[in-house]
Each structure stands twice: as structure tokens, then as C-alpha cells.
N, C-alpha and C positions, 0 to 999 in steps of 0.2 A: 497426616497432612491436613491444615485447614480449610477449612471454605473457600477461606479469600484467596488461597495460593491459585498464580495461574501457571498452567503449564504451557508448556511452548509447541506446537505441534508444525506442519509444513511450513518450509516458507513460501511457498509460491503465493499463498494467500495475503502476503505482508503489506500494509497499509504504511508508506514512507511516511515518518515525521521531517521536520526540518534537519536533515542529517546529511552531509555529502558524504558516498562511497563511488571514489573512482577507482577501476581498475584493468591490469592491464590486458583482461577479459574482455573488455572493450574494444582495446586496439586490436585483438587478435579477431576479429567479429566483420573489422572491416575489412574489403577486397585486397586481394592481396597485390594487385596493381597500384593500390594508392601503400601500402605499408613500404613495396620495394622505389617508392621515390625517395625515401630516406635517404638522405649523403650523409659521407662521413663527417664532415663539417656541422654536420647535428648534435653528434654522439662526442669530436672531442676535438682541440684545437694544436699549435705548433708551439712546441717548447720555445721561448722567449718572448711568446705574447702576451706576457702578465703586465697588469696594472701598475704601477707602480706610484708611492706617497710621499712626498714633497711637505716640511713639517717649519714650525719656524714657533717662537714666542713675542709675542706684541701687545701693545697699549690702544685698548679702544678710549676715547675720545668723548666729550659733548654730552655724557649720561648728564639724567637731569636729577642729582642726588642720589643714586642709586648705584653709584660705583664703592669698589672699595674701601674699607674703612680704614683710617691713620694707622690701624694697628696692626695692618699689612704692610711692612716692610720692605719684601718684592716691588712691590708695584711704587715705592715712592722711590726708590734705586733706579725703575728702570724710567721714571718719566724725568729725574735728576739726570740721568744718564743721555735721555732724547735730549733736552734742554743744552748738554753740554756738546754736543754732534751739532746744532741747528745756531753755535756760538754763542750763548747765553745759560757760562757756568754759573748753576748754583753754590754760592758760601756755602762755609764753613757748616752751616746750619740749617743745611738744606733739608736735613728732615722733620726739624722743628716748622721750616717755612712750609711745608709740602702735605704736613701730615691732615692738614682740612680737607684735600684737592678727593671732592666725593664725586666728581664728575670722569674720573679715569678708573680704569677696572683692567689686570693681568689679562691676557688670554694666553691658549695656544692656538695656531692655526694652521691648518693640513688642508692639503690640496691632491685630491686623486690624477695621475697622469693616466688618457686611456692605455688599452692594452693595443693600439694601433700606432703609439703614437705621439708625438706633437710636435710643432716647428716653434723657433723663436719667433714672439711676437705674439703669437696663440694665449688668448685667455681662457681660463675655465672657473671654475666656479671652487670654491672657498668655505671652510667652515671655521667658525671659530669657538672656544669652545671659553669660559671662562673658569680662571683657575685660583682665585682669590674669594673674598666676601663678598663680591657684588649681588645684588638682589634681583637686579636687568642689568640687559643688554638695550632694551629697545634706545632708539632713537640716537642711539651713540655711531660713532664711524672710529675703522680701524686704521690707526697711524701706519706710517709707509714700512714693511716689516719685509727682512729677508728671509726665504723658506730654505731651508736645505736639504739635500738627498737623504735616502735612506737608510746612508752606511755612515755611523758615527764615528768612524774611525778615519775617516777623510772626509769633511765636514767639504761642501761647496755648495753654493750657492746657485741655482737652478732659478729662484723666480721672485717677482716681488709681489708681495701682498696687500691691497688699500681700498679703502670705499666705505659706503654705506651698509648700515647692519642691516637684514629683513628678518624678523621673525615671525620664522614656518610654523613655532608650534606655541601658542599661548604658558599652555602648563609646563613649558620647557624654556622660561625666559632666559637662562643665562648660557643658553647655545642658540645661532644665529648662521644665516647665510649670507655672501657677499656674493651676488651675480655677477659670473667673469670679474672677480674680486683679483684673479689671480694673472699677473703677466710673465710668460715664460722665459727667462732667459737666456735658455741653452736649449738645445737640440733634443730632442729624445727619438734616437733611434734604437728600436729594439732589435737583434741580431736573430735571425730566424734560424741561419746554418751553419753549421760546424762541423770545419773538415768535410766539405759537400756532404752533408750528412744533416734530415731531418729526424724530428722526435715528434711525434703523436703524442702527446697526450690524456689518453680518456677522462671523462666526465667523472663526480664521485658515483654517479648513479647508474654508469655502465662500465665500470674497472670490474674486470674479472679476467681471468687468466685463456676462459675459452673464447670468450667476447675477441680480446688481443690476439689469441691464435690465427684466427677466423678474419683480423682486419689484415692481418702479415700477409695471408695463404692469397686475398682478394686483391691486396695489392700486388704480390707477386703475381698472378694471373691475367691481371689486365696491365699493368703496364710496365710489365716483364718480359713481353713481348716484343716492347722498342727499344730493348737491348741487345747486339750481336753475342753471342759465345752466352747466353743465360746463364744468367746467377741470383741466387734470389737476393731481389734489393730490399727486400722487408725484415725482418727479424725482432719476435716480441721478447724484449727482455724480461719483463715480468708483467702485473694484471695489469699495469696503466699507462704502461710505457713500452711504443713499437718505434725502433731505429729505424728510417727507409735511406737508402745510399740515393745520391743525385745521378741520373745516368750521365755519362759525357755529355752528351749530347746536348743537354739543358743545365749543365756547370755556368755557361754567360746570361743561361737566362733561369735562374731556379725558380721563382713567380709563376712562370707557367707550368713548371713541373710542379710546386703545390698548390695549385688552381685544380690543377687534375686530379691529384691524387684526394682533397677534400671533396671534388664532386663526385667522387665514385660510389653508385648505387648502393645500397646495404639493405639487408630486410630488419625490421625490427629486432632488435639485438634481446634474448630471453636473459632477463638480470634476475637477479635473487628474489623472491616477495620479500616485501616489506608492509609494516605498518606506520603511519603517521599520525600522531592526535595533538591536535591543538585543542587545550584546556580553555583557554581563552574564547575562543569562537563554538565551541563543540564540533569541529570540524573531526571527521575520520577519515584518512586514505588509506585504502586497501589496495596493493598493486597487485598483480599475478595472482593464483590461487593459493592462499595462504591455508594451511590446514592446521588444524588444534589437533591433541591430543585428547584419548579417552578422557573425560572427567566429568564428575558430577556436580554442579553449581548450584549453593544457592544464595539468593539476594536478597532480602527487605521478602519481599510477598513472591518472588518468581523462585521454580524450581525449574532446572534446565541439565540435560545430560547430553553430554555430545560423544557417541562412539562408545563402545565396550559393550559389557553386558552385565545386568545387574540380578540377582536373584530375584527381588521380590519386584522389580522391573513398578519403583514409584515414579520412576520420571518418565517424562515421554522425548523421545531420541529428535534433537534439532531438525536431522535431517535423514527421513527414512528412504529418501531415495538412495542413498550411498551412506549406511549407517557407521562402517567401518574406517571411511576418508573423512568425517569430517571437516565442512570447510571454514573459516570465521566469517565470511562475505555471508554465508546461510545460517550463521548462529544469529548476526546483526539484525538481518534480515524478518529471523523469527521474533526478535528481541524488537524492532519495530510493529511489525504486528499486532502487538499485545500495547503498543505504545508505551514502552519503556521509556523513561527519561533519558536524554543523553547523556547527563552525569552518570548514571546507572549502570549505561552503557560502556564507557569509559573507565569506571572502576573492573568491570566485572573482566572487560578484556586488560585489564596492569596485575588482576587477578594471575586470569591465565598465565601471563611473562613471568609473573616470580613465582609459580607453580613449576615452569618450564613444561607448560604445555601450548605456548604458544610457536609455532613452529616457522618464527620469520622473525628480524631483527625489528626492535617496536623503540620508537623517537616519538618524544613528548618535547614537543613547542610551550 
């Protein structure tokens, strides 16, 4: 070993660099009165409360040389095309006449419907994206464009599209936003019941199969109750999805029968550890106590061993208060101490994942 190597010894002594490690160590630290206000409306929502996207193709407008170039073809078709809608057909030669026109640029544009929702009349906001040679968007507006639903196979028309472009992001000039760009022209009611019967949903980050047992067993128990002859109305089909039956009683009004059932108290639901790293930001999240496997590490100048046992014992053990469990939140930890780089830090834990000694599912942002 060299001079310069450092070894890594307690972490209790660890000196935090700019590094976030949240976990859900944390949450469990706190009173266990504020964990059980958790409702189930936290953890997951009612099958057919999804978002839904409203999509259309359109001609932005008034660019000041910065649209399209002649040798885009789409876009002299579809302003030839507007021209002949608004009664002023282009000849024979309309691409010949059309092909200077640097002021019009393709887009597409989509429009998110909430997942509550929307009424005719209802505006929302609009993105459009450009899909030709234009260079910008800025200062242009988008011709009056119809959006259609989601299902290509019956194509309808839901909303119209028009306005001024705003652009959000400098280095992203040829996508733009139109505020309340979008006017809805049909209804969007989402169907919450089927066959008096709702569906739970879980979150991605609380789908587990004991999570769903455990929501079934609370819903049967608390309002299972205000059913004569009991039966259980819950039933988890699988991690992410729990059936609840509507009792008679709340058939003409089912709203307050899932009013009730998302308010019903829950304790912090225990999901799998995980890890998170953003490369970008050097951001870490650690959830739960994630444990590594035996292994001996080394990096650039640090020697690190976490767990097992080595003959000639050159490294010094991450974490000798629990030599045997190693945790990753106490390698980090020691690994700030010594003020490791967070790149450093970051390699050395994608180390552990394709070693398979990291012992929690690991997502790179």
C-alpha cells in the first residue's frame, strides 16, 4: 500500500461534501403519529384517472426568415392546402409560387388533458413542437389547427389549437408554448366505475404485492363494516392493482364512497431500497437501508472493504460497528469523510451494481 492511499475507517466522524442522501431512515425517525396521517390517496389513485393527449399537425405563421426552407415540401402542401380552405386556391404552380414562403415552419402540436378532467370551453396550454428546417420558432403564431384523440383508429376532433408562440427555453428555439393555446371541444369525462366496482391503482414506488395485500385487508376492516351479511369488498389482484366492490348503499353516490376509501389512514408503506443517481447534478438518493455485499474496493488513491474477512486484513472495514451487514448509506458516508469526489463516489457505487454486490435496484438519471 502507498503513502498516499487513504483508508476509510468510522463513519460517524464523516465530514458532508455537497452530496444529497435521502432516506427512508429518515421517515422512519419520525413520530409515529405524523407517519400514520398518511392516506391512501398518497400512495395511489383510481383506475381511469389518467391524463390524457390531444395531438394535431399545424403551420406557425409571421417567423421573421427563420422558417422552413423551399426544399421542404410538407410545409408548402400544407400552407397550399390552408390557402385553399380559407378560398384562395393556389394554381397549378403553387409550389413554384410557395417555395420562398421563409416565414411558415411544419409543427406538431399536443395538448395534455388533466387526469380530473375538462369541460367544453376549457382552455389549456399547448406545445408545439417543429418538424421541418426551421431554425426558430420565436415570434411566429400558430394557424387555427385541429387536435385529435389518442386513438388513431378513430380519428375525432376534441379541440382547436391557435395563438402566440412563447419561448420557454432559449437553447430549445424550435419548441414553444401557446398559453391556453388550446380550446376544448368536447367533454372529457373520465369513467371512475365499472360494474360498481373500483380499481386502486398503486404508485411505481409503492407496487408490491405485500404493500396491495395490506391496502385490501384495511379496506376490508374499516369499511366493511357498512356492509350487512360481510363480504370482503377489497381484493388485491396483483402488486399494483386492488378491486374494491361499491357497497349498495353508495351505488347512487359512489364519490363518497371513494372520498372514503382514499382518506383511509395508512402507516408508511416499507417498499424495496433503492438507489438514485443523477450524473448530472451529482445528486445520490438512498431509500431504506440498502446493504452491499462483502467486497474489497479500490479507486484512484482510496482502499475500502466492506464486510467479510480478509487474511492479511490491508483494508480497514467501512463500518465496524456492524462489520457483517454492511450498509451503502455508511460506505458513502465514510467515502465523504475522506472527501471523495462525487464522481468518485458514483463510479465506485455502478462498481458495486455490476459486481452484484449492490443489494437494491440502482437508476441512473
Amino acid at each position: 500500500m502507498t503513502q498516499n492511499t487513504r483508508r476509510l475507517s468510522h463513519p460517524c466522524t464523516s465530514i458532508l461534501v455537497p452530496l444529497v442522501i435521502f432516506g427512508a431512515a429518515f421517515l422512519a425517525s419520525a413520530p409515529t403519529a405524523q407517519a400514520a396521517r398518511l392516506t391512501l390517496k398518497s400512495i395511489c389513485r383510481i383506475k381511469g384517472q389518467e391524463e390524457s393527449t390531444i395531438q394535431g399537425m399545424g403551420v406557425i405563421v409571421g417567423l421573421k426568415g427563420t422558417g422552413d426552407s423551399s426544399s421542404y415540401l410538407p410545409t408548402i402542401r400544407s400552407v397550399a392546402k390552408i390557402m385553399s380552405i380559407m378560398g384562395n386556391s393556389p394554381g397549378a404552380s403553387a409550389l413554384t409560387e410557395l417555395k420562398d414562403s421563409k416565414n411558415v415552419a411544419l409543427v406538431t402540436v399536443t395538448a395534455t388533458i388533466p387526469a380530473a378532467g375538462a369541460r367544453q370551453g376549457d382552455k389549456i396550454d399547448c406545445i408545439v413542437s417543429s418538424i421541418g428546417s426551421a431554425k426558430s420558432l420565436a415570434g411566429g403564431r400558430l394557424f387555427l389547427t385541429p387536435l385529435i384523440g389518442p386513438d388513431p383508429k378513430h380519428p375525432r376532433v376534441y379541440a382547436f389549437a391557435e395563438g402566440a408562440i412563447t419561448m420557454e427555453n432559449p437553447a430549445m428555439p424550435n419548441t414553444g408554448r401557446i398559453h391556453e393555446g388550446c380550446r376544448l371541444e368536447e367533454e372529457f369525462f373520465h369513467a371512475f366505475t365499472k360494474d360498481n366496482r373500483i380499481t386502486l391503482v398503486l404508485d411505481k414506488n409503492h407496487a408490491d404485492f405485500q404493500v396491495a395485500q395490506d391496502i385490501a385487508d384495511l379496506i376490508n376492516s374499516q369499511m366493511g363494516k357498512q356492509v350487512s351479511n360481510y363480504a370482503p369488498l377489497a381484493h388485491a389482484f396483483n402488486q399494483g392493482n386492488i378491486g374494491v366492490e361499491i357497497p349498495t348503499q353508495y351505488r347512487e353516490d359512489p364519490v363518497s364512497f371513494v372520498s372514503q376509501v382514499l382518506s383511509l389512514p395508512i402507516m408508511e408503506p416499507r417498499t424495496v431500497p433503492r438507489v438514485v443517481i443523477n450524473e448530472r447534478t451529482g445528486t445520490i438518493v438512498i431509500s431504506g437501508e440498502v446493504e452491499i455485499g462483502s467486497v474489497a474496493v479500490t479507486h484512484k488513491n482510496l482502499v475500502i472493504e466492506a464486510g467479510g474477512q480478509t487474511a492479511a486484513r490491508p483494508f480497514v472495514g467501512v463500518d465496524p460497528i456492524d462489520p457483517t451487514s454492511p450498509k451503502l448509506k455508511a460506505l458513502v458516508e465514510a467515502l465523504n469523510a475522506v472527501h471523495a469526489p462525487t464522481e468518485d463516489i458514483i463510479e465506485i457505487i455502478k462498481g458495486l451494481d455490476r459486481n452484484g454486490k449492490l443489494h437494491a435496484p440502482l437508476t441512473i438519471e
